[in-house]
N, C-alpha and C positions, 0 to 999 in steps of 0.2 A: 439302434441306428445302424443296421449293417450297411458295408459300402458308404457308409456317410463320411464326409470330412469333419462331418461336426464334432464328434467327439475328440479330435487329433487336436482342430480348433480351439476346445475351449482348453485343452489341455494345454496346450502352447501358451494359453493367458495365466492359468498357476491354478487349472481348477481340478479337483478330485472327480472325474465323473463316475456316477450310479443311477442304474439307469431305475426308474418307477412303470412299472406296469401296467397299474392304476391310481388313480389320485389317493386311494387309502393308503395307498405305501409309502406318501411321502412326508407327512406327521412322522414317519417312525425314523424315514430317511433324515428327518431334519433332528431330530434327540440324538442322532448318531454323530452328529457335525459338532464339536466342540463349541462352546458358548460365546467365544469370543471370537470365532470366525465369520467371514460373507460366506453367504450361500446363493447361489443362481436357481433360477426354476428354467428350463431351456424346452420349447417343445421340438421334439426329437425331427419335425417333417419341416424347420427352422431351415427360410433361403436367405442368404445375404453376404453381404460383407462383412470379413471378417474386422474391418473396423467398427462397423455398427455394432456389432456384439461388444467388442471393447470397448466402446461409448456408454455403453449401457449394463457392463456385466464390471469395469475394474478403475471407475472411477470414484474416489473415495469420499471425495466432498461432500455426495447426497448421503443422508439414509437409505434411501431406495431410488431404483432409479430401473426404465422401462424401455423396449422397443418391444414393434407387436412380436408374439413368441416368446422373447425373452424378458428375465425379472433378474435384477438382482439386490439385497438385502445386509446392510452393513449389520454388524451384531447390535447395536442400541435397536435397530426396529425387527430384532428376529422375534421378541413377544408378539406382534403383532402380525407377523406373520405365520406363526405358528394359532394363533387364534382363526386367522383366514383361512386355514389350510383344513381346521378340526373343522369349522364351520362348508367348508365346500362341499358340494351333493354329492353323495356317493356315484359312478356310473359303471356298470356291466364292462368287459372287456369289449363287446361289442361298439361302446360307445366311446371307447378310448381316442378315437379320430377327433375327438371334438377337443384334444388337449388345450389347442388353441386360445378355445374359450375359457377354460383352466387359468392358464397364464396370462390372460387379461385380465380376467375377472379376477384374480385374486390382489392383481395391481390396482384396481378399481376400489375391490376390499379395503387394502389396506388404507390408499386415500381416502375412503371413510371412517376409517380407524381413527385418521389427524396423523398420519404419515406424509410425510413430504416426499412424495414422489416424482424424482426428474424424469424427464421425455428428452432427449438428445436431440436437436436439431440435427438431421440427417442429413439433408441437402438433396446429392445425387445418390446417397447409398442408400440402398434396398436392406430392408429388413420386411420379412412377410414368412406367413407360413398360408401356404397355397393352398387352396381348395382341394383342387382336382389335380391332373396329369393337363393339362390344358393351360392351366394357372402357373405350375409349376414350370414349365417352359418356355411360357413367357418369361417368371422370374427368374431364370438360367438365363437367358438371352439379353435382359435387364444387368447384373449381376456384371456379365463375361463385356458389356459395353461400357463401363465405368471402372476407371483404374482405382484400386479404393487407396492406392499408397501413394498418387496423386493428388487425393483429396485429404488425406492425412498428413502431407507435407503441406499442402495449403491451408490445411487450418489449423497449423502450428504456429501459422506468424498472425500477431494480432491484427484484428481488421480494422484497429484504429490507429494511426501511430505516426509522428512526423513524418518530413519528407526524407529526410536525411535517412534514420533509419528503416523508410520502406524502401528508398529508392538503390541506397549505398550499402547497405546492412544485411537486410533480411531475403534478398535474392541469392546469398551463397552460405549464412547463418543458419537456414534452414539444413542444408546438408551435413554443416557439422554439427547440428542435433542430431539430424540420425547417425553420423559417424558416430559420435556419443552412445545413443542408445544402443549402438547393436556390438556396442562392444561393453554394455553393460554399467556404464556410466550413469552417475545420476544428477539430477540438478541442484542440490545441495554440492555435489563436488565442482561443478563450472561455477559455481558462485562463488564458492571458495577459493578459486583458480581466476577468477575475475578479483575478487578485491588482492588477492598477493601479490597478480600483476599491475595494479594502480598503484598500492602500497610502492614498488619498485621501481615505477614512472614517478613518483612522490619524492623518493630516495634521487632518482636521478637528478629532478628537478633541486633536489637540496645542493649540488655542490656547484651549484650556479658556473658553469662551465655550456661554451654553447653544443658542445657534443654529449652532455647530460640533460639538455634542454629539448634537442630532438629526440636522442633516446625518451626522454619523457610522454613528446608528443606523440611516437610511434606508439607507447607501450600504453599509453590513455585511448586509444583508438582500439587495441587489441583488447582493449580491457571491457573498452564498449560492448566488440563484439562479442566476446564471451555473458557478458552481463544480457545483451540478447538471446543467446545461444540458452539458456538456464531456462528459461521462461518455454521457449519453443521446445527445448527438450522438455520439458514436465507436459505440455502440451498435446506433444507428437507420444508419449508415454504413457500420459494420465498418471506421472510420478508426483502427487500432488501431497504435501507433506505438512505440518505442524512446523517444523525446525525449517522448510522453506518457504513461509509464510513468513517466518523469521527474519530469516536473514537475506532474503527476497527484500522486506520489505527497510530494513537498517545499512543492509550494504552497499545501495547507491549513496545513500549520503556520505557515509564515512569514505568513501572512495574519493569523493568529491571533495570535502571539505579536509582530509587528507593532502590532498594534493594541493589544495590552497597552500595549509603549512609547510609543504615542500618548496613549492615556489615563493613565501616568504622568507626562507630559509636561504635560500639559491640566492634572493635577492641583496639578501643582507650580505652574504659570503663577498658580494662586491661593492659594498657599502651603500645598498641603498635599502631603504628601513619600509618595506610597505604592508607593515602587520598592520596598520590601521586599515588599510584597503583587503587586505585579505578579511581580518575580520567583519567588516564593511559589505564586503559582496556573500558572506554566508549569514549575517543577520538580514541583506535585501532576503537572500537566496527561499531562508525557513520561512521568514514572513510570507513569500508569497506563494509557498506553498499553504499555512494555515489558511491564508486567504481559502486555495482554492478546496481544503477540506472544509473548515469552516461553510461556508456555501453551499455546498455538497451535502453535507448535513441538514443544511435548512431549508434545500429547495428538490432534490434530484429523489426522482419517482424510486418507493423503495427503501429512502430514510426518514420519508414524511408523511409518505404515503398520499402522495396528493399527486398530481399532473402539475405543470409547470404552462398556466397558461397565460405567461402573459405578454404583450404583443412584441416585444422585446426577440423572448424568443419563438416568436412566431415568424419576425425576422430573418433571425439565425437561420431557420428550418427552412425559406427560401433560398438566402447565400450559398444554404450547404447546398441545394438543386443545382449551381452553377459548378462548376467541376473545378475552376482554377480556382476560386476563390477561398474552397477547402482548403488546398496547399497553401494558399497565402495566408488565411487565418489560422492556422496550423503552426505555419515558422513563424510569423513577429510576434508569437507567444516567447522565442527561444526555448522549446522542447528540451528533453536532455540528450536527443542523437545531435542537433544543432549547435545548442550548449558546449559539451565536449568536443565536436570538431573544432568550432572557432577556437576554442581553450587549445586545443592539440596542437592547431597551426600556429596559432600564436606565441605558443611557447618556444615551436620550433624555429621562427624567424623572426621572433620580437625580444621582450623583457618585459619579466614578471610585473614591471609596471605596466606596461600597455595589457597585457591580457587583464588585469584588474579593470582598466581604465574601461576597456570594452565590457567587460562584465557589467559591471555596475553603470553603464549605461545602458546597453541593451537590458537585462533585466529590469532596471528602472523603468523604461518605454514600457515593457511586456505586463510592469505590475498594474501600470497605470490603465494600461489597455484593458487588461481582465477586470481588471477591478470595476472602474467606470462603468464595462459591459453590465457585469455583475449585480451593480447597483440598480442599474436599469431595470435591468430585471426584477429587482427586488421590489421598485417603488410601483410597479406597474403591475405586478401578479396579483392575481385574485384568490389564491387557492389560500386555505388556514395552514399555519404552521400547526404538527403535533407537538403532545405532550413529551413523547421520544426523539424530535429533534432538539423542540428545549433543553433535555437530558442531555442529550450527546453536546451542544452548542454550551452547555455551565462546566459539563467534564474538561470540554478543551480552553475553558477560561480558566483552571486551574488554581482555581480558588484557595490559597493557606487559609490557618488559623484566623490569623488579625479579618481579614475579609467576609471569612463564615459570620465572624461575629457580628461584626457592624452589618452584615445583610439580615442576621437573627432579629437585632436590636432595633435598629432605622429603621424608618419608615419607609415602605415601596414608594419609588418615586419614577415614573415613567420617564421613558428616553435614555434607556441606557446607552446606546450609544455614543451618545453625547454627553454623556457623565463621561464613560471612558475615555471618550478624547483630550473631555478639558484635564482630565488628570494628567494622561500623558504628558499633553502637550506645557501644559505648567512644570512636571519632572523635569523634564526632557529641555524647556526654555533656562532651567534653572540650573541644570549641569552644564552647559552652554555658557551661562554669564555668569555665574558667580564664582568668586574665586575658591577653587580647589582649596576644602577643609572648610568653606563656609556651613554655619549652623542653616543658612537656610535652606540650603539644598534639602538637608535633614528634614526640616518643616516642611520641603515640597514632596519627599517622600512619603510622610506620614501621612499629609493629604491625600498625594494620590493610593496609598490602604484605604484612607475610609472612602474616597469615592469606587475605589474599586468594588468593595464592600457593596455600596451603592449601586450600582448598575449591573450585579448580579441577585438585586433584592427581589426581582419578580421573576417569573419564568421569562426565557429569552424567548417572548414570540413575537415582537415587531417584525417587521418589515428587515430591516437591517443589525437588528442584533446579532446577526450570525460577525457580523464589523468585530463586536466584541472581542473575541480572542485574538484577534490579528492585532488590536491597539495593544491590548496587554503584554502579546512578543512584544510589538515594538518599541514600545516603554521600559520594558525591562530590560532586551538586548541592547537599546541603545544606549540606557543609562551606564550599562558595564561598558560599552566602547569607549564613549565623550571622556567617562572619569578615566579610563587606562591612560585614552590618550592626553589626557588635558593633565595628567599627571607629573609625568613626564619622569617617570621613576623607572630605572632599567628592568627591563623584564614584565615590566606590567602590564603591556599590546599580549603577549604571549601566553601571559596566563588568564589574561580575558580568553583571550581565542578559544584555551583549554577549558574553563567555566562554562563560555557559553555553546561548545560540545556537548558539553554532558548533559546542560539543561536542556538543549535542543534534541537529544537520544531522548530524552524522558517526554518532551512534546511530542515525537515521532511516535512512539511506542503507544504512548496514550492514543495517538489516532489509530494506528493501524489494528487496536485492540477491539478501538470503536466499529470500526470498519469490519473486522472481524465477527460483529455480533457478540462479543465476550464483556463488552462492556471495561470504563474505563479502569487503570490501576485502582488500590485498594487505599482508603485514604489516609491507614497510618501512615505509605508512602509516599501523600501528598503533604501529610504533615511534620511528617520526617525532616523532610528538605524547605521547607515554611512555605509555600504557595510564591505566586509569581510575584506578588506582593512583598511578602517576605523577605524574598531574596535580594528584592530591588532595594528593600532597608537596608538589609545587612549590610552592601556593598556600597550604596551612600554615607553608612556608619563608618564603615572601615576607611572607606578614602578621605573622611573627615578627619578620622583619627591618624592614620600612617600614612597617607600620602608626602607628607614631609618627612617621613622617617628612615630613609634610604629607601631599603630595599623592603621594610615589614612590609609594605602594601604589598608586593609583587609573592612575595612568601603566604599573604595572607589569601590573598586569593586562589594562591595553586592546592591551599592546602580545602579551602572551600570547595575547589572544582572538583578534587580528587574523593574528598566527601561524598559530594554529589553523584558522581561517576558511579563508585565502589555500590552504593547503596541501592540506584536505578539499574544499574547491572546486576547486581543480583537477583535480584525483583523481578527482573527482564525475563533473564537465562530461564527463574523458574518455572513464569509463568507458560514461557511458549515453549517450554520440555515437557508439560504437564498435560495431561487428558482434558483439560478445559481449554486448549489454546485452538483455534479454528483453523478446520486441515485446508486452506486456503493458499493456492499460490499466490499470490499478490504478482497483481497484471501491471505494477509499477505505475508511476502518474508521467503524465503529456508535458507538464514543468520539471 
C-alpha cells in the first residue's frame, strides 16, 4: 500500500500489519499470528473512514465482524477462518485486483461456516474499495465531506435515553469521553470514579448536616455524569469488556441504594428514623425493575424470538410517531437521569424524609404505569412464548430447595400467576396482622413454599407468568421489611436493609447473566442461600423466635445478610473475571 494512509491507520488501532501478495500467502500469514490473537483481512485499495474500520476491525463483542474490504476475526472464530482462507481459489498476480472479492467472500465463507458475523451500521461513513480511478474519487470526495469524529462523538451517546439525561447530560458527557479516551482512560476506571463519588455523596448525606446534604446532592449528579461518561467512553472506544459488563451492570444500584443508607443515616443523626422508608423505596425500586426484565424476557424480539404483536403495542408504535409524547412517556416512567436529579435536589433543599416520600410515590405511579402497560400487552399478543423464555422467566423466579420439590412432586396446575399472588398476598396479609412471633405467620410461610413450588410446576408460558418473579421479590422483600419493622427491635430496619442488599445483588446478577447469554448462576448457589422461598422461612422463623429477644433478631439477621453477601460475591467476582462472562457493555436500563 505505498502512499496509503492505511497502513499508519490500522496501526494506530494496535494492528501488526503484513502485507499478502496473494491470497496463498495468507493461510501462512495467519499460522504466524499467535492463537489467541484478532486478526483483520484489510484489502489494501480500502476507501473510508477511519472509524469504519474501527467499527469493524476492534470491536470485541462479535466473533467476526465486517465492512465491504475489511474483515476482522476474534481468536474463538480464527478455526474457521483459517478453513475459508485454505478453501479460497487460488488467483495469478494478475488477478490480485479482485482482493475485494477475497474479503467479502471470505465473510460470506465464514457465515456459512455458523460464524456470527457483524455488519456495523455505518450511517454516513464510507467504507468501499473502488473499482476504478472514477470510483475512487468519488469515494475521496464522499470520505473528505463527512466529519467521521463527528459521527463518532454522536454515536457514543445512546439513541435511546431519558430526557434529563439527553437534554442535561450527554451534550457535554460526550466530551469528557473523549477527554477520557485520548488520554488513555478506560471505562472500567469512570465507573469506578462514579461509584467512589456516590459512595462520598452517601457519606455526605450521613452526617445529616444541611451543608452535607448539598454536598450530597452536588456530588450524586457528578456521579451521574461520570456513570454516563463510562458507557459513552466504551462507546466512542469500543473498550467493551467482561469486568464492564460487570460492574456496568451492579454499580448503579449500589450507588443508589447506597446513598438511601446515607440518607437514612443523616436522618437519624437528627432524630428521625426513616430506615423503613429507605428500605421501602429500594424494595418499590428492584421490584420494578424485575418487573421490567421479567417482561423483557417474555416478550422483546430476540429473547423469544417472536415479534410483539399485539395491538397494545401497535399503539405504542403510533405515540412514539408523535414527538412530544416520547419525552412524556419517557419521564412519568422516572428514568434514572430523572430519578437521581429529583433525589439530588431534594436532598439539597429538603430532608431525607421528603426525598423518600417522593420516591415512593413517584416510583409507585411509574410501577403502576409500566406494569398495567405491560399487562396489556401481554393479554392481547398473539405471538407463542419460547421454550428459552420459560428458562430465562423460572431462572429469575429463583426457585430453592423446598419449591424444586413440591414443583417435582405436585401436580401441574395452570395459572401460575395467580397461585403466586394468593401466596404472597396471604404472607404478606399475615405479617401485617398477626402479632410479631405468631406461629401463624410461620404457617403462612410454609404455604406460600408449596404454592411457590406450585406455580413454578409447569413451564412459565402464559400470557402473564413473566408477573411470576416480580410477586416472588415482592413477597419476600416485603416480608423481611413488615417483620423488621413491626418488630421493633433496635437495629433490625438496618439489617433488613443489609439482607435485602445482598439478595437483591444476587437477583441483579442472575439477570444481567441472563441477559448476557451465559445463562443463570449455578444452582449449588441458589441452594446455598435456600431459594426465594427459603429465605422468606428462615426470616419468618427467626422473628418468631427472637423478635422478643432484644437485640438476637437484629444480630440474626446481619449475620444471614453477611452470609448471603460473602457467598453471591464470590460467585459474582468469579464468574464475570472468567472467559465465560459476556464481553458486553451493559447499555444500563430506562428505570
Amino acid at each position: 500500500m505505498p502512499g496509503s494512509q492505511l497502513g499508519d491507520d490500522l496501526r494506530a488501532l494496535g494492528f501488526d500489519v503484513q502485507n499478502a501478495s496473494l491470497p496463498d500467502d495468507l493461510p501462512r500469514l495467519l499460522a504466524e499470528v499467535p492463537a489467541g490473537e484478532r486478526v483483520a483481512l484489510v484489502d489494501p485499495r480500502f476507501l473510508g473512514h477511519l472509524h469504519a474500520l474501527r467499527l469493524a476491525l476492534t470491536d470485541p463483542r462479535f466473533p467476526a465482524a465486517s465492512v465491504p474490504g475489511a474483515l476482522a476475526v476474534q481468536a474463538e472464530a480464527r478455526p474457521a477462518l483459517a478453513r475459508a482462507l485454505t478453501g479460497a481459489p487460488a488467483a495469478p498476480a494478475a488477478q490480485v485486483r479482485t482482493a475485494a472479492v477475497l474479503t467479502d467472500g471470505v465473510a460470506a465463507a465464514l457465515e456459512a461456516d455458523g460464524v456470527a458475523v457483524h455488519h456495523p451500521e455505518l450511517g454516513s461513513l464510507i467504507a468501499t474499495v473502488p473499482a476504478d480511478e472514477s470510483a475512487a474519487a468519488a469515494a475521496s470526495r464522499a470520505v473528505s465531506a463527512v466529519d467521521d469524529e463527528a459521527v463518532r462523538l454522536r454515536n457514543a451517546v445512546k439513541s435511546r435515553d431519558g430526557f434529563f439525561t439527553t437534554h442535561f447530560i450527554s451534550p457535554y458527557s460526550r466530551y469528557i469521553a473523549r477527554w477520557c479516551a485520548r488520554r488513555g482512560l478506560t471505562p472500567n476506571q469512570v465507573t469506578t470514579a462514579s461509584l467512589i463519588t456516590a459512595l462520598i455523596a452517601a457519606g455526605c448525606a450521613a452526617t445529616g448536616t444541611r451543608g452535607g446534604y448539598v454536598a450530597a446532592g452536588v456530588l450524586l449528579i457528578v456521579s451521574f455524569v461520570l456513570d454516563c461518561t463510562d458507557g459513552q467512553l466504551a462507546r466512542y472506544s469500543l473498550q467493551y469488556s467482561t469486568m464492564g459488563a460487570w460492574l456496568d451492570a451492579t454499580f448503579d444500584r449500589a450507588k443508589e441504594y447506597a446513598y438511601y443508607a446515607g440518607l437514612a443515616l443523616g436522618a437519624a443523626r437528627g432524630g428521625d428514623d426513616v430506615w423503613a422508608l429507605a428500605l421501602g423505596a429500594m424494595v418499590l425500586q428492584t421490584c420494578r425493575h424485575v418487573v421490567d426484565f421479567s417482561f423483557n424476557e417474555a416478550h422483546v424480539v430476540g429473547t423469544d424470538a417472536s415479534a410483539n404483536t399485539s395491538p397494545t403495542a401497535a399503539l405504542s408504535g403510533k405515540l412514539d410517531a408523535v414527538g412530544w409524547t416520547v419525552w412524556v412517556r419517557r419521564m412519568i416512567v422516572l428514568p434514572i437521569g430523572e430519578r437521581w436529579a429529583m433525589i439530588a435536589v431534594l436532598t439539597a433543599a429538603t430532608t431525607p424524609r421528603v426525598v423518600f416520600y417522593a420516591l415512593l410515590i413517584g416510583c409507585s405511579f411509574a410501577a403502576c404505569y409500566t406494569t398495567a402497560g405491560r399487562v396489556l400487552r401481554s393479554v392481547s399478543r398473539r405471538a407463542p412464548r419460547t421454550d428459552r423464555a420459560a428458562r430465562a422467566l423460572a431462572d429469575l423466579a429463583d426457585s430453592g430447595p423446598l419449591a424444586q420439590l413440591v414443583a417435582a412432586k405436585a401436580p401441574r396446575i395452570p395459572g401460575a400467576p395467580v397461585v403466586a399472588a394468593v401466596g404472597a398476598a396471604a404472607l404478606i396479609a399475615a405479617a401485617l396482622t398477626q402479632p410479631v412471633g405468631s406461629r401463624r405467620t410461620i404457617v403462612a410461610a410454609v404455604l406460600y413454599a408449596v404454592l411457590s413450588g406450585l406455580a413454578v410446576s409447569r413451564p412459565l408460558k402464559g400470557a402473564l407468568d413473566w408477573l411470576v418473579p416480580p410477586l416472588f421479590r415482592v413477597a419476600e422483600y416485603s416480608t423481611v421489611l413488615i417483620l423488621a419493622a413491626r418488630s421493633d427491635v433496635d437495629g433490625a430496619l438496618p439489617a433488613a436493609f443489609g439482607l435485602v442488599s445482598a439478595v437483591a445483588y444476587h437477583h441483579y446478577d442472575t439477570v444481567y447473566r441472563i441477559k448476557g447469554g451465559s445463562g443463570a448462576p449455578p444452582q449449588w448457589l441458589v441452594r446455598v442461600i435456600g431459594g426465594q422461598e427459603g429465605r422468606t422461612l428462615v426470616v419468618t422463623v427467626l422473628a418468631a423466635v427472637l423478635a422478643t429477644r432484644a437485640t438476637d433478631f437484629t444480630l440474626a439477621l446481619t449475620v444471614l445478610a453477611a452470609v448471603i453477601a460473602l457467598v453471591v460475591l464470590v460467585e459474582s467476582i468469579r464468574f464475570w473475571v472468567s472467559s465465560g462472562a459476556p464481553a458486553v457493555h451493559d447499555e444500563g436500563e430506562t428505570a
